[in-house]
Every structure is written in C-alpha cells, then in structure tokens.
C-alpha positions as semicolon CSV with decimal commas, in nm:
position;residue;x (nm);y (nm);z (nm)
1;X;0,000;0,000;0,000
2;X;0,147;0,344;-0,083
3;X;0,179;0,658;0,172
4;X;0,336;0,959;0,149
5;X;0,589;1,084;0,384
6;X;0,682;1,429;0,385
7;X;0,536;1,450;0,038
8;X;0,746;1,113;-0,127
9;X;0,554;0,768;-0,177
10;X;0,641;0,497;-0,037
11;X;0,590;0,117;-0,049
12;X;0,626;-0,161;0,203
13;X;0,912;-0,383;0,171
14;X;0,650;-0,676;-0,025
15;X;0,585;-0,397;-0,262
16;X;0,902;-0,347;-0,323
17;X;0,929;-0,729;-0,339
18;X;0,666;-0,739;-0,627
19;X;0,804;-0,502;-0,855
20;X;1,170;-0,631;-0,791
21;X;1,010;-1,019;-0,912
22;X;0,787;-0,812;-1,180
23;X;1,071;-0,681;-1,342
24;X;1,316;-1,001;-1,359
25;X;1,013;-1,191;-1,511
26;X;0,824;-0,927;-1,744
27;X;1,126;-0,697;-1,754
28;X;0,919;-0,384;-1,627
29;X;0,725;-0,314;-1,359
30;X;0,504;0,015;-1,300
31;X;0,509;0,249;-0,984
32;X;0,159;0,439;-0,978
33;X;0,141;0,773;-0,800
34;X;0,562;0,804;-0,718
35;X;0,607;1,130;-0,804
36;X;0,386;1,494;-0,664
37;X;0,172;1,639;-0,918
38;X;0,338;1,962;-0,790
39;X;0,700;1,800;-0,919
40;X;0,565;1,702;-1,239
41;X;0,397;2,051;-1,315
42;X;0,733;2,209;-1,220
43;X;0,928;1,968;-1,502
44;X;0,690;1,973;-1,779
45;X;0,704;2,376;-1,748
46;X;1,054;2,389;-1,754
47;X;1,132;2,127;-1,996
48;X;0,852;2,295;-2,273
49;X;1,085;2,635;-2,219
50;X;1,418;2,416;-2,271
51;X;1,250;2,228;-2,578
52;X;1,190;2,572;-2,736
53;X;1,556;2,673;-2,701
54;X;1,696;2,298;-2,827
55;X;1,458;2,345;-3,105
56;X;1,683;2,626;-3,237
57;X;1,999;2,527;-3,148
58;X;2,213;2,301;-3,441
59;X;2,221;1,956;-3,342
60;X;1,977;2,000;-2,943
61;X;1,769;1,769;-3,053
62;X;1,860;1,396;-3,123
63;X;1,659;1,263;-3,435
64;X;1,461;0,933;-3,308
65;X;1,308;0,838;-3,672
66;X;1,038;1,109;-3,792
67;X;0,905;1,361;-3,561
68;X;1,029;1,180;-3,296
69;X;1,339;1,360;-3,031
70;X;1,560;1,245;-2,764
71;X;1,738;1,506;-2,569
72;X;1,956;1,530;-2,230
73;X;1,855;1,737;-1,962
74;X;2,102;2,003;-1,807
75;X;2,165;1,938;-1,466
76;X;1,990;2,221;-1,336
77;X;1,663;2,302;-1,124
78;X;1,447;2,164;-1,137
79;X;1,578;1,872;-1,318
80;X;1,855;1,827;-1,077
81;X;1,641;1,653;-0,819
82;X;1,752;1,424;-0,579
83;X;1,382;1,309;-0,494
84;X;1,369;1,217;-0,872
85;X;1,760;1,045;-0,993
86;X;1,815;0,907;-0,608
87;X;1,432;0,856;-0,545
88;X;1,454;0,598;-0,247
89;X;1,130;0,371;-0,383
90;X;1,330;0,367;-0,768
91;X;1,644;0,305;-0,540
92;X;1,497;-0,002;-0,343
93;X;1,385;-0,178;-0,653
94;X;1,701;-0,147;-0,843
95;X;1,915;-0,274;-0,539
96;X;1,697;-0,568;-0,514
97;X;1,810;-0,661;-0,911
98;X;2,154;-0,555;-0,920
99;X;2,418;-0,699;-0,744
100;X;2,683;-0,503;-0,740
101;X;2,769;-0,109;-0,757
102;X;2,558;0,077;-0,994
103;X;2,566;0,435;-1,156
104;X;2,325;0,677;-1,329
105;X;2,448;0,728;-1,636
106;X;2,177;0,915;-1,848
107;X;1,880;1,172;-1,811
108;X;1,683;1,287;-2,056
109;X;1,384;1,299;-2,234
110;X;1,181;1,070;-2,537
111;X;0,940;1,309;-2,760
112;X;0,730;1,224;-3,045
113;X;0,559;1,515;-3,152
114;X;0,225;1,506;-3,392
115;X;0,362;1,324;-3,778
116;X;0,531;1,049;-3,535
117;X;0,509;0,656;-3,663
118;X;0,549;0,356;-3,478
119;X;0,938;0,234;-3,459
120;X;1,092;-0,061;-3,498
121;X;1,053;-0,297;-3,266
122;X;1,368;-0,243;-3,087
123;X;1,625;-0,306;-2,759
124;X;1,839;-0,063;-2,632
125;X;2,109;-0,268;-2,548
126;X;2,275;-0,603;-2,703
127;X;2,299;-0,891;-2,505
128;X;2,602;-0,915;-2,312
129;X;2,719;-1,241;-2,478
130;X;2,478;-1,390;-2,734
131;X;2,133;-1,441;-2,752
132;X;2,186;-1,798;-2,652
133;X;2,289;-1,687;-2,312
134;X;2,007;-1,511;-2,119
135;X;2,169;-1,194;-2,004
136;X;2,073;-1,064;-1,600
137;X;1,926;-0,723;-1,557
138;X;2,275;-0,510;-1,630
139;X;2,100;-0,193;-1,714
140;X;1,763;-0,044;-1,666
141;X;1,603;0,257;-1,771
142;X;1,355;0,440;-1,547
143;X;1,036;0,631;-1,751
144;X;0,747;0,878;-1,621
145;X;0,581;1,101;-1,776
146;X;0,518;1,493;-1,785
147;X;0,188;1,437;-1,960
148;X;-0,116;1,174;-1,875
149;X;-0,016;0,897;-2,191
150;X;-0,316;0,782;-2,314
151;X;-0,389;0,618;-2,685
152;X;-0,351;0,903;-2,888
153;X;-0,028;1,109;-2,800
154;X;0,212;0,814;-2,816
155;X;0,209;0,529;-2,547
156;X;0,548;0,312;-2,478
157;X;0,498;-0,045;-2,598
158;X;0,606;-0,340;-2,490
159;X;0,584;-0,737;-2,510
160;X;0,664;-0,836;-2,181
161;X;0,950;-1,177;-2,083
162;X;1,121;-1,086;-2,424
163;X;1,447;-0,981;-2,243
164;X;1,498;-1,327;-2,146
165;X;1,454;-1,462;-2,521
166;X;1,644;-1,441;-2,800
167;X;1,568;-1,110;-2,990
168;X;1,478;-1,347;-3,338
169;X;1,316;-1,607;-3,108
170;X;1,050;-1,243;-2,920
171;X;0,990;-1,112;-3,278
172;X;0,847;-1,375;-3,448
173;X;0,617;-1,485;-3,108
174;X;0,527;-1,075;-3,115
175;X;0,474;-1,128;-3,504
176;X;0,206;-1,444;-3,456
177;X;0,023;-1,258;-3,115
178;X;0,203;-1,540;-2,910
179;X;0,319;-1,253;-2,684
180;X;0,087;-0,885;-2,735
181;X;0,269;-0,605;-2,740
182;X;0,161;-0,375;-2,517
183;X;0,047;0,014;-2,455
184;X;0,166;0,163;-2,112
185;X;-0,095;0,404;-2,002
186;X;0,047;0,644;-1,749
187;X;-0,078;0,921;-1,542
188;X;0,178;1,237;-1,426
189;X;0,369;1,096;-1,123
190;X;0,340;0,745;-1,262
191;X;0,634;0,534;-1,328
192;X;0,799;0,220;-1,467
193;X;1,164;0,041;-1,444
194;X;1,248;-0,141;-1,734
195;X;1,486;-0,369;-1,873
196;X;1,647;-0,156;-2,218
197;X;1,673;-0,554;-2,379
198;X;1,318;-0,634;-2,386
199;X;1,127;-0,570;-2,720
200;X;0,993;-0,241;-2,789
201;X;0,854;0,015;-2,960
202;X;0,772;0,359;-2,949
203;X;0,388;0,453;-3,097
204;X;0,234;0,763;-3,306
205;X;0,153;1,075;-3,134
206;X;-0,205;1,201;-3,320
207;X;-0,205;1,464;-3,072
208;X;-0,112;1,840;-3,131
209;X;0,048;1,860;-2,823
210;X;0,441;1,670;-2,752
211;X;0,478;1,394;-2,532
212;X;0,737;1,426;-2,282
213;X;0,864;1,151;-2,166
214;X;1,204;1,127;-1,908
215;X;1,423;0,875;-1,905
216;X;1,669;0,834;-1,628
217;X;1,970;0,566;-1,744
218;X;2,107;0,317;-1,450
219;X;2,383;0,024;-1,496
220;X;2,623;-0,203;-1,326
221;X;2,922;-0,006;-1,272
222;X;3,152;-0,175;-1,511
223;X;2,900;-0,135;-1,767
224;X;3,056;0,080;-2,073
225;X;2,799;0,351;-2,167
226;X;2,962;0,609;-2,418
227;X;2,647;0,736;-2,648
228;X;2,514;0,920;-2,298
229;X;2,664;1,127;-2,087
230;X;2,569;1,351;-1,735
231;X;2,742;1,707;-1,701
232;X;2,742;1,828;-1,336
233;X;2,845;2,178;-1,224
234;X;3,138;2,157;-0,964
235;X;2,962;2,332;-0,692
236;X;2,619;2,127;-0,719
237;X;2,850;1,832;-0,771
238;X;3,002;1,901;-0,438
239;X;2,702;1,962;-0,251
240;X;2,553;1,595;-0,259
241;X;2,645;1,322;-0,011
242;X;2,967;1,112;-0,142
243;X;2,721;0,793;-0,191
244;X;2,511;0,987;-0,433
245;X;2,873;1,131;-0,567
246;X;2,989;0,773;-0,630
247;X;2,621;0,681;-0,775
248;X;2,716;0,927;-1,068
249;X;2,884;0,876;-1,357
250;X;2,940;1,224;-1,513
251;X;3,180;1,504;-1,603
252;X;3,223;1,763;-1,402
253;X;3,249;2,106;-1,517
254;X;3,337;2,436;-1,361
255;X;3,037;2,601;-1,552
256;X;2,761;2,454;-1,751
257;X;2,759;2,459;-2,110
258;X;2,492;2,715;-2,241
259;X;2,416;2,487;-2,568
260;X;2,434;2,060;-2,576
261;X;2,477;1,908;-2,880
262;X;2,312;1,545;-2,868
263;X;2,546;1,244;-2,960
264;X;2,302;0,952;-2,829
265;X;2,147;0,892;-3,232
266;X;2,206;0,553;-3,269
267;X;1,947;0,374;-3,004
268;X;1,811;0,084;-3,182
269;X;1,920;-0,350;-3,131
C-alpha cells in the first residue's frame, strides 16, 4: 500500500518485493502515484521552455526516426532533483536486481511530436554475450511522464518476458500474437523500471500537443555507456552526499555549457 511521507511515496518492503520479481520476469514493472503532481507541473514547465531553445539550437535535438526527439537534460533546477535520480522507492527496486555497484548514467527525455510513426521494434542494449545466453538485468532505464499517456499522444509499448529470449526467437512470437505487445498508459507521477533488452517500440503521437517523456539511465558499474553522458556543475557536484557522488557517472564542469549538442542517435538493437 502506498503513503506519502513528507510529500514522497512509499511502499512496504512486499511492494518493493513485487516489482523487484515483476521486473526479472516481465522486464518492467510500473510504480503508480511516485512522483507529486506539484513536481511534475514544475518539469513539464521547464522542460517545454528548454525544448523551445533545443529546437533552435544546431544539433539539441537527437533525431529518433520522424518527428520523434531524444534530448539530455542540463543538470539544473528543477531537473537536478535528488527526490527524482536518487528517489529511495526507484532506489529499493534497483538494489533488489543488481548486485553489485551501480551508476546513473543518463537523463533525458523521449518526444514524439504530432507526424510520429510507430518504430521498430527495438532493444536498447545487445545482449552481453549472445542471444543464446540469457543476459541478467545489467542496465535499466527508469520512464514517467510529464503528460497523462493515453492512446492518442504516443504510449510506450512493450511485449513483456522478451528480455529473457532471443531477440529473433520475441519477434516472431510478437509477429504471430504469441506474446501482445503492449500500450503503457500512465498518469503524471506514474512510473515504470524497465529492462532496455526487452522488445519495444515507441507509438504515433495524433495529438497536437508533444509527449514528454524522461528517461533516467542506470547500470552495473563496469558497464561501458559512451552514447550518454551527465554534465554536473562543480559546486552542485560538491554539494551531494559522497554515496550519491559515487552513484554518478558524469563530467564535471566548472560552468555549464549554455548549448548541448546530442550524440546519443544511434538507439536501436
């Protein structure tokens, strides 16, 4: 059962339990209600101002097929949240899947706009040795929204128990209905872990409104991770607690950069 304790869910320790066996079996698992309204109003105001400004900067936006974007998030408020990247539910789950030291390695934000098609059916990551060997929960990516997602602006689809399969061996049971691909409906403070190497897909946005939707990047430390990157000012940087320090995999700068150009184009598995 959820409560809320000085404004932040939380979840009993068999919740926590539940989505930790959710996601190493379905290779997601969905977290209604985590996040404030309040929070979510504050992002989605901010991040419409910062899509404006990537919109006319060469190279802010990432291309993700046709009018579809990825771009990173400067570590700034209120995106620089340790509520949100170090949120203790998110935190619980993951530590409950990974076994060793892990780091955040990517923030940032999926948008199809209206003209938007459905991608490839896709994984993030490749497997760490071949399909024939099913590969542990190395890397997981953390989603909510800054809209509702309903049918029409662009849900995230998924066929669930593919990251244990071969990727051949999930496409062709997702190709005869064997195992649905399905649309993740989400209300604002909703969220879902998932495993990058299960099957998926992103979906048309009819709407004439964007769809923003954050992604927060977490893997075993060892884990190589080159096409995203975190930029942290020095003086924020040295302000956090030397576990969330460690937890962080970024480059730390004396002063921000005013303008990002994205490098994270190639995505698809």
């Amino acid at each position: 059962m959820v409560q809320s304790i000085g404004g932040i869910a939380s979840y009993s320790a068999t919740d926590l339990d539940r989505f930790a066996e959710e996601l190493k079996r379905d290779g997601i698992c969905i977290i209604r209600g985590l996040f404030e309204q309040k929070l979510i109003d504050e992002w989605a105001q901010a991040f419409e101002k910062l899509f404006r400004e990537r919109q006319n900067q060469p190279g802010g936006l990432a291309p993700r097929e046709v009018a579809r974007y990825y771009l990173t998030l400067p570590w700034v408020t209120p995106f620089a949240n340790e509520l949100v990247f170090a949120n203790p539910v998110i935190m619980a789950v993951i530590e409950r899947v990974f076994f060793q030291e892990y780091v955040m390695v990517q923030l940032g934000v999926d948008l199809p706009v209206q003209g938007s098609d459905y991608q490839e059916t896709h994984r993030d990551f490749r497997p760490l040795f071949s399909d024939q060997i099913v590969t542990p929960l190395y890397a997981l990516a953390v989603n909510f929204p800054l809209v509702e997602v309903t049918s029409e602006n662009g849900p995230f689809q998924m066929a669930r128990g593919t990251h244990l399969l071969p990727r051949e061996e999930g496409l062709r049971k997702i190709a005869t209905g064997e195992i649905p691909i399905e649309s993740f409906y989400m209300q604002p403070g909703d969220a879902i872990i998932r495993s990058p190497l299960a099957l998926h897909r992103g979906s048309p946005n009819r709407t004439n409104q964007p769809r923003p939707m954050v992604v927060m990047g977490y893997a075993m430390h060892w884990l190589h991770t080159p096409k995203v990157d975190l930029t942290l000012q020095q003086d924020y940087y040295e302000s956090l607690p030397e576990k969330l320090r460690q937890m962080l995999r970024c480059q730390v700068v004396e002063r921000l950069p005013k303008e990002k150009v994205e490098t994270y184009v190639n995505f698809k598995y």
